[in-house]
C-alpha positions as CSV (number, residue, x, y, z in Angstrom):
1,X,0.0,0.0,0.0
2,X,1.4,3.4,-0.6
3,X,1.8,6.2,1.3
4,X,-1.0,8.2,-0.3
5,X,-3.3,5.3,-0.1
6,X,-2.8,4.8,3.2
7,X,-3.5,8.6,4.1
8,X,-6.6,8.6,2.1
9,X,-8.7,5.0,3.5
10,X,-9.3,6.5,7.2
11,X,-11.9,6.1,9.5
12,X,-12.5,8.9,11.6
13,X,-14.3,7.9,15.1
14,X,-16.7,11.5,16.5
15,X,-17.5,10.9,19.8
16,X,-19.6,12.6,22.7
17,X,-23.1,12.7,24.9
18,X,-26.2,13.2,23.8
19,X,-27.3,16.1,23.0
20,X,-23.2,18.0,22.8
21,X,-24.0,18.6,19.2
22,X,-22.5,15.2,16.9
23,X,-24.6,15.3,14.5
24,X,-24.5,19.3,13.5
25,X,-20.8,19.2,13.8
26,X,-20.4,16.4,11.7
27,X,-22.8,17.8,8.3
28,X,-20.6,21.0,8.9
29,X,-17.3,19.3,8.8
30,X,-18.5,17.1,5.8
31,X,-19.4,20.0,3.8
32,X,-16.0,21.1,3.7
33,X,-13.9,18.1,3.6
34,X,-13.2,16.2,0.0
35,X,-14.3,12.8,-0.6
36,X,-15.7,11.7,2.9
37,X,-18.9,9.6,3.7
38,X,-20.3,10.0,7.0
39,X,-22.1,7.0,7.8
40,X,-25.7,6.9,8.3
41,X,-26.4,4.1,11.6
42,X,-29.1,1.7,11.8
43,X,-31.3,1.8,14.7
44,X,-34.3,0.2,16.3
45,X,-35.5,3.1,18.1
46,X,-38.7,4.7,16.8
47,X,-38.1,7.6,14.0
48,X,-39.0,11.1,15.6
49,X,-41.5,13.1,13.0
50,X,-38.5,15.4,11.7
51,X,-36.4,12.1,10.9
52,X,-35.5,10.6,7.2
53,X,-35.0,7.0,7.4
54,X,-31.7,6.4,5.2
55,X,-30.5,10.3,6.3
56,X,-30.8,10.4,9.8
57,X,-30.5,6.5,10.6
58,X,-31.8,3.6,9.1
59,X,-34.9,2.3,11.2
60,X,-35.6,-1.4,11.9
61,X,-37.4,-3.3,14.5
62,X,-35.9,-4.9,17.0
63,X,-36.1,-8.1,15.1
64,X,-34.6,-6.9,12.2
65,X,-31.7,-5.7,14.0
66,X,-30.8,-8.7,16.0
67,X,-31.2,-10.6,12.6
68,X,-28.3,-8.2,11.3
69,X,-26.3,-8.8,14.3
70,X,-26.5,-12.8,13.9
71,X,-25.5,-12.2,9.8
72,X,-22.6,-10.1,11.3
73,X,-23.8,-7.1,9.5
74,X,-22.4,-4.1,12.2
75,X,-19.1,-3.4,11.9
76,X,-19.9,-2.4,15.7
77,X,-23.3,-2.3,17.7
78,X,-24.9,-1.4,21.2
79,X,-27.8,-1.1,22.9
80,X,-28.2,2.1,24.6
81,X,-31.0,3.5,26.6
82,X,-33.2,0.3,25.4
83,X,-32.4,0.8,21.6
84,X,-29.8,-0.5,19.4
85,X,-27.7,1.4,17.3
86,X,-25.3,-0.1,14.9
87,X,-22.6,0.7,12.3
88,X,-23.6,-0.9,8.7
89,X,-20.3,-3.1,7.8
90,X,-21.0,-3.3,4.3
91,X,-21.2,0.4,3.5
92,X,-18.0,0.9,5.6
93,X,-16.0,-1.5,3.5
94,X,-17.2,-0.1,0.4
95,X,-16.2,3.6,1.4
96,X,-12.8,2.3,2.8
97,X,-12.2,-0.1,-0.7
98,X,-13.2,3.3,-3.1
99,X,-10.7,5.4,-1.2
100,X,-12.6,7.5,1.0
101,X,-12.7,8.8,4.8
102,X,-15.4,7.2,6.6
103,X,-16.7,9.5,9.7
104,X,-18.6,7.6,12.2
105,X,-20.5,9.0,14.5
106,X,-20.8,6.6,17.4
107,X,-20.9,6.0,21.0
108,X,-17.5,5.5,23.4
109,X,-17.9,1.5,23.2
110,X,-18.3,1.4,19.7
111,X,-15.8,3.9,18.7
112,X,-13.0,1.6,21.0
113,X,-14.4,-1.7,19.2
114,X,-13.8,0.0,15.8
115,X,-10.0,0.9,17.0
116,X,-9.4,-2.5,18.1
117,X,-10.2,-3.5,14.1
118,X,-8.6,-0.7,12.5
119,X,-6.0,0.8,15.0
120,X,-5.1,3.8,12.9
121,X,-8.7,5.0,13.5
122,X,-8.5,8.8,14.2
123,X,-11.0,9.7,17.5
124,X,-12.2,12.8,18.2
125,X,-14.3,13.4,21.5
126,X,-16.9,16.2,21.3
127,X,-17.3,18.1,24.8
128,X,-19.8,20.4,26.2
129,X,-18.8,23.8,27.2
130,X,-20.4,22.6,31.2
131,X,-22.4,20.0,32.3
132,X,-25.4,22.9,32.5
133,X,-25.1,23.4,29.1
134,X,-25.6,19.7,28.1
135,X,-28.9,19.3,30.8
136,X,-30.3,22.2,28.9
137,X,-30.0,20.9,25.3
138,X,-30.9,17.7,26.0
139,X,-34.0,19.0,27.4
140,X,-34.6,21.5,24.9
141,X,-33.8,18.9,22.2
142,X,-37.7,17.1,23.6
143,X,-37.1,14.5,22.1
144,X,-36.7,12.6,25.2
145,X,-39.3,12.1,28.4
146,X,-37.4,14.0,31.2
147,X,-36.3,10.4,33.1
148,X,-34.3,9.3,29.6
149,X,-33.2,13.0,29.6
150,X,-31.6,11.8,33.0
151,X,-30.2,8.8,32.2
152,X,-28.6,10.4,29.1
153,X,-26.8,12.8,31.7
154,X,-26.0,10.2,33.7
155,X,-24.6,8.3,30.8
156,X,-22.4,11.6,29.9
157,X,-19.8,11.4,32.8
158,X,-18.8,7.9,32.2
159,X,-18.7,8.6,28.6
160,X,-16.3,11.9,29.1
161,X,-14.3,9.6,31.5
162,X,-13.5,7.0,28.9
163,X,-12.8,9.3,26.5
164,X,-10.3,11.0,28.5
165,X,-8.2,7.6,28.2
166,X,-9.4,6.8,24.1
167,X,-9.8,9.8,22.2
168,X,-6.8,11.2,21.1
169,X,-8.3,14.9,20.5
170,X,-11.0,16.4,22.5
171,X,-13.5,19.5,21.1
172,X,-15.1,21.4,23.2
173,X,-18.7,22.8,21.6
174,X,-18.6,26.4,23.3
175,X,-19.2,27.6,19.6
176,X,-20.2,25.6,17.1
177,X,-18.5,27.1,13.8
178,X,-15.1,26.9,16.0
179,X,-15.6,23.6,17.0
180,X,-16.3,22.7,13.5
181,X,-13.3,24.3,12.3
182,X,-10.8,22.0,15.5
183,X,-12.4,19.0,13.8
184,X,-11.6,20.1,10.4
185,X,-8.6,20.8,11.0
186,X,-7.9,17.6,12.9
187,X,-9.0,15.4,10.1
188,X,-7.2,17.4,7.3
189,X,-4.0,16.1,7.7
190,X,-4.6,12.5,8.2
191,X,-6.7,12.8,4.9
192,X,-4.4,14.7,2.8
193,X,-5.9,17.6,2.3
């Protein structure tokens, strides 16, 4: 493999609690990076009203998942808060074989299980500014009933722990157009650009 293949078939791990702001860091950073897919998950939890199955996640039933997981379809999975959430293998691989950067937004577990398979996995942890800050958007998010909200937040400081020993760079969301630019930057020169 050369050097500039190796550069260019990178999976890049984005990491943080609910509600710290992934998934609006993530479209920002794509729209300015070359030749990257961000991967859409597949989920059994139920699709909120604003929600596009195949853009925000892909949406199966329980069953279905678990059927995936038995074919060995995830290239990682978890249940959290009572719903799966998994990583579609096949659309990884294809991404990685056509030369692309595959962003994966995922939880802490996952994101180590992927860097146990492919240990040149880049992983970025995305912070909140203060835990205040995170109650608040998780709340104001409403997607949630306000005992998941909790659990969420109690979920956050483990999370932040773990990624304190697994995530090689750490972005704090204070504002969001800097904190896209830190993960720009941070995935720019592992890519090539």
């Amino acid at each position: 493999m050369t050097e500039e293949t190796k550069t260019k078939r990178i999976i890049v791990v984005i990491s943080g609690p609910s509600g710290v702001g992934k998934s609006t860091i993530c479209k920002g950073a794509m729209k300015r990076l070359k030749n990257v897919y961000l991967s859409v998950s597949v989920t059994s939890r139920p699709k909120s009203e604003t929600e596009i199955d195949g853009k925000d996640y892909w949406f199966v039933t329980e069953k279905e998942f678990k059927e995936r997981i038995n074919n060995g379809l995830f290239l990682e999975y978890a249940e959290v808060f009572g719903n799966y959430y998994g990583t579609p293998l096949d659309k990884t691989e294809e991404s990685l074989q056509a030369g692309k950067t595959v962003i994966l937004e995922i939880d802490v577990e996952g994101g180590q299980h992927v860097k146990q398979i492919y240990p040149d996995t880049l992983m970025i942890f995305i912070l909140p500014p203060t835990q205040g800050d995170l109650a608040e958007r998780i709340t104001n998010r409403g997607r949630e009933k306000a005992e998941a909200a909790e659990e969420r937040l109690d979920g956050a400081s483990n999370e932040i722990a773990a990624a304190w020993q697994h995530y090689e760079h750490l972005v704090i969301n204070d504002d969001l157009k800097q904190a896209i630019n830190e993960v720009v930057k941070i995935i720019e020169p592992s890519i090539g650009e």
